[in-house]
KETITI-714658 format. One record per atom (N, C-alpha, C): atom name; x, y, z; residue in three letters. Coordinates in nm, 2 decimals. Layout:
<tivos>
> a,x,y,z,r
> CA,X,Y,Z,ALA;
...
</tivos>
This chain:
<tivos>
> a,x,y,z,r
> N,3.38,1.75,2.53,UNK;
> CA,3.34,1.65,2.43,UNK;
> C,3.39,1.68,2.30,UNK;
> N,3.47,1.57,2.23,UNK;
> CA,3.48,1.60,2.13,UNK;
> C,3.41,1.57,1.97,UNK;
> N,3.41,1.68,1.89,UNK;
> CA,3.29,1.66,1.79,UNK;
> C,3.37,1.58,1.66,UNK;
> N,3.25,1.52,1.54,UNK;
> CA,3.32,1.43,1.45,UNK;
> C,3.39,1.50,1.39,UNK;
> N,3.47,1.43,1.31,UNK;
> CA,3.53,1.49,1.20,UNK;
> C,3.51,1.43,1.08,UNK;
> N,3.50,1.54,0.96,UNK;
> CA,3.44,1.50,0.82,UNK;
> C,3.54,1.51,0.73,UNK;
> N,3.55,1.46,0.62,UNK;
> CA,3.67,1.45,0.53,UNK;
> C,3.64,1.59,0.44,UNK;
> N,3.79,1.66,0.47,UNK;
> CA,3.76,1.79,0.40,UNK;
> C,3.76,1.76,0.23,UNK;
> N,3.76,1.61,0.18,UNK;
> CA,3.77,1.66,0.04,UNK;
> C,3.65,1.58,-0.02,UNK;
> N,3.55,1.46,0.01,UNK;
> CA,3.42,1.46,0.01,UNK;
> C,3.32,1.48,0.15,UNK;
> N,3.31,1.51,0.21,UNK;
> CA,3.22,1.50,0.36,UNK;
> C,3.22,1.45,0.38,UNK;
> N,3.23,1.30,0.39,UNK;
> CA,3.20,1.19,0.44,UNK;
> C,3.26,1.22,0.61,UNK;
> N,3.20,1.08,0.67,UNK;
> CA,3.21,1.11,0.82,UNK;
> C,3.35,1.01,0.84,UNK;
> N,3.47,1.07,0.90,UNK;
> CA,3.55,0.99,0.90,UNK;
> C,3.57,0.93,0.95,UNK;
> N,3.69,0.81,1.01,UNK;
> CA,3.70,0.69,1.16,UNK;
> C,3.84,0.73,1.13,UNK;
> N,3.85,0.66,1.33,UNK;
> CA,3.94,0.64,1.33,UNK;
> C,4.01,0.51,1.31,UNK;
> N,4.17,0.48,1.22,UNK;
> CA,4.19,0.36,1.21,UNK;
> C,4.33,0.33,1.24,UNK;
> N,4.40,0.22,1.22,UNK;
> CA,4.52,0.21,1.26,UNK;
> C,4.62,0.16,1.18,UNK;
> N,4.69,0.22,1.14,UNK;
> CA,4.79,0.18,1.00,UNK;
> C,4.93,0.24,1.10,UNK;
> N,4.97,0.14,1.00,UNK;
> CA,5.14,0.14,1.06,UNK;
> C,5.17,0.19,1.19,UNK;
> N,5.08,0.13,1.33,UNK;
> CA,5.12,0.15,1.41,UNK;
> C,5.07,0.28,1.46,UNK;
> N,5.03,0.31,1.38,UNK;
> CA,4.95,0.53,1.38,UNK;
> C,4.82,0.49,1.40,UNK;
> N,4.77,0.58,1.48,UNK;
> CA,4.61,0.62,1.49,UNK;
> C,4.58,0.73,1.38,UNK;
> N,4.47,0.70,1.27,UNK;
> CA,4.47,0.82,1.20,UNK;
> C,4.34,0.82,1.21,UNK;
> N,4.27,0.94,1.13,UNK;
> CA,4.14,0.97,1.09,UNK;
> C,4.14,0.88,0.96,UNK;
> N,4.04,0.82,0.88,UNK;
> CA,4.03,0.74,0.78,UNK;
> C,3.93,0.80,0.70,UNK;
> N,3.93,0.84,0.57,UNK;
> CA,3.77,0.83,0.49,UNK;
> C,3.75,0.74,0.44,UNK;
> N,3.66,0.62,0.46,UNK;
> CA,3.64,0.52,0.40,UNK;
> C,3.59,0.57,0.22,UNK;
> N,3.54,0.67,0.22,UNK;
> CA,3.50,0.68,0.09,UNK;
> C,3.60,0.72,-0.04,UNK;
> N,3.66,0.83,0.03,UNK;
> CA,3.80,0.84,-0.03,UNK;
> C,3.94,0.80,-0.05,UNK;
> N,3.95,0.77,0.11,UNK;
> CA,4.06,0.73,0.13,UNK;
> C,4.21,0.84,0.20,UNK;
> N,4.13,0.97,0.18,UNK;
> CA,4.18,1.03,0.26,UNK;
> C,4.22,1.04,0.40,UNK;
> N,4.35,1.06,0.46,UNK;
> CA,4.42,1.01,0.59,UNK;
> C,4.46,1.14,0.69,UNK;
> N,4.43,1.18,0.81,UNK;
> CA,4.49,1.26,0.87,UNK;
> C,4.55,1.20,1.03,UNK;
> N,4.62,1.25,1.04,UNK;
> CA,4.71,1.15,1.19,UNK;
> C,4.62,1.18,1.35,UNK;
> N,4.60,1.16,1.40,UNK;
> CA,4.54,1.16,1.55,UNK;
> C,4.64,1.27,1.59,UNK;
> N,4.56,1.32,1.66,UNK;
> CA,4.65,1.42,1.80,UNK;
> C,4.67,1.32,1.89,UNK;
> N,4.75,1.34,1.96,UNK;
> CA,4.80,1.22,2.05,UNK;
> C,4.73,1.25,2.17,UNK;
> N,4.65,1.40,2.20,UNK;
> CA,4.59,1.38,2.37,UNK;
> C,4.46,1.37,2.32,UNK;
> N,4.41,1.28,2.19,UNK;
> CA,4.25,1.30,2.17,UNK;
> C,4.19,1.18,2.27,UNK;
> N,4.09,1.25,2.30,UNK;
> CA,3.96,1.16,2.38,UNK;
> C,3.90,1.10,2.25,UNK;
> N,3.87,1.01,2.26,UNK;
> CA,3.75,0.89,2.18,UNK;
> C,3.67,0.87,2.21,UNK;
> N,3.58,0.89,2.19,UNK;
> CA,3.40,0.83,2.29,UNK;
> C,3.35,0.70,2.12,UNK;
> N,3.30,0.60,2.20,UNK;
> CA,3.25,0.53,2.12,UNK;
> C,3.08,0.57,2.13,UNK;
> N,3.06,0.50,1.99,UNK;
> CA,2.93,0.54,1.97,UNK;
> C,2.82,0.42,2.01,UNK;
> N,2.76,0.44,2.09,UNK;
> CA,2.66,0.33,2.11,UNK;
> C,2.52,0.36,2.09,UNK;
> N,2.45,0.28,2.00,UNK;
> CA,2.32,0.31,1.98,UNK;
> C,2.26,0.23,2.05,UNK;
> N,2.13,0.24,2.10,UNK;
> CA,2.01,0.14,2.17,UNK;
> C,1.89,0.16,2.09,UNK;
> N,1.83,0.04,2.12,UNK;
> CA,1.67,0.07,2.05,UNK;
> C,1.59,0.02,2.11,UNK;
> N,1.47,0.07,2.11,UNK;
> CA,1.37,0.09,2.19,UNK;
> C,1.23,0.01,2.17,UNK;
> N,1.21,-0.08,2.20,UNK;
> CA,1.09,-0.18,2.17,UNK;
> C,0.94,-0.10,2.19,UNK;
> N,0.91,-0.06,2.15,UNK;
> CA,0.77,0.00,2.14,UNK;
> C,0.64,-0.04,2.15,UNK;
> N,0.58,-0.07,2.23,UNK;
> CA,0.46,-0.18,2.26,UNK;
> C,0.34,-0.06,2.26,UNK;
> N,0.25,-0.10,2.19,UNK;
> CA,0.14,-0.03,2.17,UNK;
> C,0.02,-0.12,2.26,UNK;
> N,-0.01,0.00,2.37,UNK;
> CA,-0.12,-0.09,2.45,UNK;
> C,-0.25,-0.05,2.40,UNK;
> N,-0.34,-0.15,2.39,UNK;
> CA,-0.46,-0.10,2.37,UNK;
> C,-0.56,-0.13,2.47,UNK;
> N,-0.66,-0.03,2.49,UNK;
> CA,-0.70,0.02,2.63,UNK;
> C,-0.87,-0.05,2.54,UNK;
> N,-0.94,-0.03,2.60,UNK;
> CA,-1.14,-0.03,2.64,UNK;
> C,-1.18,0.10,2.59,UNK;
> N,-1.22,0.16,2.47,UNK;
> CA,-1.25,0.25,2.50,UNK;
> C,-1.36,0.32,2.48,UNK;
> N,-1.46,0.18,2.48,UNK;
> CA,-1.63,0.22,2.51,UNK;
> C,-1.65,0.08,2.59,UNK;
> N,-1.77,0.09,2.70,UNK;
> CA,-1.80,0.02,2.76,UNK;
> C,-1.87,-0.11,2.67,UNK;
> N,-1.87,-0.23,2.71,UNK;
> CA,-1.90,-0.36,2.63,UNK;
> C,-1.82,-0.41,2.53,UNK;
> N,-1.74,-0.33,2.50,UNK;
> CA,-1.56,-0.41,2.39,UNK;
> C,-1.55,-0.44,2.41,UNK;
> N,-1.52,-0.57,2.39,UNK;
> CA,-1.40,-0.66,2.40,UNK;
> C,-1.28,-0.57,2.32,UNK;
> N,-1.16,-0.64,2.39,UNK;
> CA,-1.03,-0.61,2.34,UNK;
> C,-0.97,-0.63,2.19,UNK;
> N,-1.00,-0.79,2.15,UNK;
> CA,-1.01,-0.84,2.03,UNK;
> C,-1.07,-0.76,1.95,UNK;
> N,-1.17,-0.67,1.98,UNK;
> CA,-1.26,-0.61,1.83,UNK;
> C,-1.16,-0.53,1.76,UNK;
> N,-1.27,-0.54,1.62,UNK;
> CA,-1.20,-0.43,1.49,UNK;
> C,-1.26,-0.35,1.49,UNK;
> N,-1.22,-0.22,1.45,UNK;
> CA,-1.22,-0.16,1.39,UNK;
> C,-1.24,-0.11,1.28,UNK;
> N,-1.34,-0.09,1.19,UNK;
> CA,-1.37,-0.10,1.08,UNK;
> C,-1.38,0.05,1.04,UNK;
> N,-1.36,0.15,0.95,UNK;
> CA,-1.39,0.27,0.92,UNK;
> C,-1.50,0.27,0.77,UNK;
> N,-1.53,0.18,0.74,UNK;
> CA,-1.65,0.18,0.59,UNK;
> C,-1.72,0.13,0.60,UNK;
> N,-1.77,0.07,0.76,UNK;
> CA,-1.92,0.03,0.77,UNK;
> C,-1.96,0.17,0.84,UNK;
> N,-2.10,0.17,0.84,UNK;
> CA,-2.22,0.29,0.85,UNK;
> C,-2.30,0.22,0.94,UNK;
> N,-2.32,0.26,1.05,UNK;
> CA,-2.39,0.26,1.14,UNK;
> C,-2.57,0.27,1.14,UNK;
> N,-2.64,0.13,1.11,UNK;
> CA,-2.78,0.14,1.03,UNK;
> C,-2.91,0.27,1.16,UNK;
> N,-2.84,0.31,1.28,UNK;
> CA,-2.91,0.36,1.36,UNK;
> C,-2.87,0.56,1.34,UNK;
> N,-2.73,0.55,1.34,UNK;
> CA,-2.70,0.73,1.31,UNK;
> C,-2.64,0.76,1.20,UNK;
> N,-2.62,0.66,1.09,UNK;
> CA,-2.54,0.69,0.98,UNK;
> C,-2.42,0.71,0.94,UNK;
> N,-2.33,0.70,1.09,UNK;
> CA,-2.21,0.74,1.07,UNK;
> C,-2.11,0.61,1.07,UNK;
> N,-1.98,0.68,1.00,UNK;
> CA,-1.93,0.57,0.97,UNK;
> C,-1.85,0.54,1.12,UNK;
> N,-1.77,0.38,1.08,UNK;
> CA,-1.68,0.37,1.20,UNK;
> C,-1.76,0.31,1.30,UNK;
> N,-1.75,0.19,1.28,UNK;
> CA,-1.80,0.09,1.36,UNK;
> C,-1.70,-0.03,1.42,UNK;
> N,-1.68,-0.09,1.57,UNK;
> CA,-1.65,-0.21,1.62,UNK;
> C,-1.69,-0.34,1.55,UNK;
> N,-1.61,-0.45,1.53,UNK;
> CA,-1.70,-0.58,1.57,UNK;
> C,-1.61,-0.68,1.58,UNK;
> N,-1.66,-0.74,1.63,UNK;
> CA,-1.58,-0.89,1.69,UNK;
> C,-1.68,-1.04,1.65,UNK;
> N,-1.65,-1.12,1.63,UNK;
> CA,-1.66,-1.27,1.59,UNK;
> C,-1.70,-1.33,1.78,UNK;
> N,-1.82,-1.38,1.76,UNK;
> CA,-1.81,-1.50,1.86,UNK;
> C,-1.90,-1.63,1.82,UNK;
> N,-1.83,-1.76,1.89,UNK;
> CA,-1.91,-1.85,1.83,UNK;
> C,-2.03,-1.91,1.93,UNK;
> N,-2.09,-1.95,1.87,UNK;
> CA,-2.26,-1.95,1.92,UNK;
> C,-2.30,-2.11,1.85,UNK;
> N,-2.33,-2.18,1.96,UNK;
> CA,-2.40,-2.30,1.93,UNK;
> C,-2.56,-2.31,1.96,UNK;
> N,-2.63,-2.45,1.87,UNK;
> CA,-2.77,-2.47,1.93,UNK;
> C,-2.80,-2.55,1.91,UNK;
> N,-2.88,-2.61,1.95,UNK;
> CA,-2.91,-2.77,1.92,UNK;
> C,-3.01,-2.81,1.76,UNK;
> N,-3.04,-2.69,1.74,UNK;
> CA,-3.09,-2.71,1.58,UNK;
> C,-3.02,-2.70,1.45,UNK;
> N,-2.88,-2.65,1.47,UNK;
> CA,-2.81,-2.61,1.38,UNK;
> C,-2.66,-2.70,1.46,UNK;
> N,-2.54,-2.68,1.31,UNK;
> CA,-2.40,-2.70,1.39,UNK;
> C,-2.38,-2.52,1.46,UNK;
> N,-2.25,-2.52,1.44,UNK;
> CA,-2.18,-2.43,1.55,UNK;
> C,-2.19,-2.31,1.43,UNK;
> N,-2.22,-2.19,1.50,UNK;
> CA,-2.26,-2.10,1.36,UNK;
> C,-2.17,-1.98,1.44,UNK;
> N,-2.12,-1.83,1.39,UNK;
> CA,-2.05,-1.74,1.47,UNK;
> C,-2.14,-1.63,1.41,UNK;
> N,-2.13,-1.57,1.58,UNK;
> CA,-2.24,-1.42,1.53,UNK;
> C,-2.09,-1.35,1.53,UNK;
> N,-2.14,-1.24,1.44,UNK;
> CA,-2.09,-1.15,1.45,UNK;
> C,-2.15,-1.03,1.46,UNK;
> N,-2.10,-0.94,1.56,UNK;
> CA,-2.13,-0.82,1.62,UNK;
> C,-2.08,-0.73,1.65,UNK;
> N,-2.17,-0.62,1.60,UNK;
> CA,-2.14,-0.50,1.57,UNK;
> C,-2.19,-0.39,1.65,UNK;
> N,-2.09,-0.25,1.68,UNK;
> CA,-2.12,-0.15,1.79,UNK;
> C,-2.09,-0.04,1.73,UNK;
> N,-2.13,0.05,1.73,UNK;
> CA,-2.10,0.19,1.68,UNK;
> C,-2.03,0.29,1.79,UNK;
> N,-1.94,0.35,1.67,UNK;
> CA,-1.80,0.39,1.75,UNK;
> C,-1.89,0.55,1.82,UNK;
> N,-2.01,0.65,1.77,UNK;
> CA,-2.05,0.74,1.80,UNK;
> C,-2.13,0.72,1.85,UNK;
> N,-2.27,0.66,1.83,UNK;
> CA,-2.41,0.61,1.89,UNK;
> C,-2.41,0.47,2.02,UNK;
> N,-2.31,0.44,1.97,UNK;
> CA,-2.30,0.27,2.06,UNK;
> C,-2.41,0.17,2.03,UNK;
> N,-2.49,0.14,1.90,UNK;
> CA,-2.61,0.11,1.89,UNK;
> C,-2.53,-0.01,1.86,UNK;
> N,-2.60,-0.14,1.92,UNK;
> CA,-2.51,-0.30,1.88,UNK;
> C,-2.62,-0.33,1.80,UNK;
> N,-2.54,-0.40,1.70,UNK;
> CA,-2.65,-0.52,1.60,UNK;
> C,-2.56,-0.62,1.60,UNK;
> N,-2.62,-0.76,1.56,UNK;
> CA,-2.57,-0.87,1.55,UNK;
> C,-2.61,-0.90,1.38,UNK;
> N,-2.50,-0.97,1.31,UNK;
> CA,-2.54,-1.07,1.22,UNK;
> C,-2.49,-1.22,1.27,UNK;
> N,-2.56,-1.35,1.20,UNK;
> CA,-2.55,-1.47,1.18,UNK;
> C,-2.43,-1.46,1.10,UNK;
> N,-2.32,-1.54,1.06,UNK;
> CA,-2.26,-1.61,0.98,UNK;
> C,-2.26,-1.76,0.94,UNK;
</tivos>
């Protein structure tokens, strides 16, 4: 395999290009030129990229998936911070459509609910 080649008079990374019929080394930055060997191997360079999907799992019993994560609410049962909560909406015949919102602690598991 063969390795790159750099322009001996700034570093730069050089290519190969094709002027008058010649394969040469090119520095695009300087402009410096050196001729190809005639038995060189070329390997092209191909990059891929990689889509990254971040799964997220359950990872206390009664989560839903949807919940947040919150790290500066405090947990009114152990004090600690770092709590769940998720939005659901909740109807009744005395009121319109109102959403509780509820809350789980990420160390105790203690749920509370507020009204919104």
């Amino acid at each position: 395999m063969r390795s790159m080649k750099f322009c001996p008079k700034c570093g730069s990374l050089m290519v190969v290009k094709v002027i008058n019929n010649a394969s040469v080394f090119y520095c695009p930055r300087c402009g410096y030129k050196v001729d190809v060997i005639k038995n060189s191997v070329f390997l092209k360079k191909s990059v891929s990229f990689e889509k990254r999907v971040e799964k997220r799992e359950e990872i206390a019993v009664d989560i839903p998936l949807g919940a947040i994560f919150v790290e500066s609410i405090v947990c009114p049962k152990c004090g600690r911070s770092g709590v769940y909560y998720w939005r659901k909406q909740v109807s009744s015949a005395e009121s319109s459509d109102t959403i509780a919102k509820t809350y789980k602690c990420s160390s105790c598991g203690y749920t509370w609910s507020e009204l919104e």
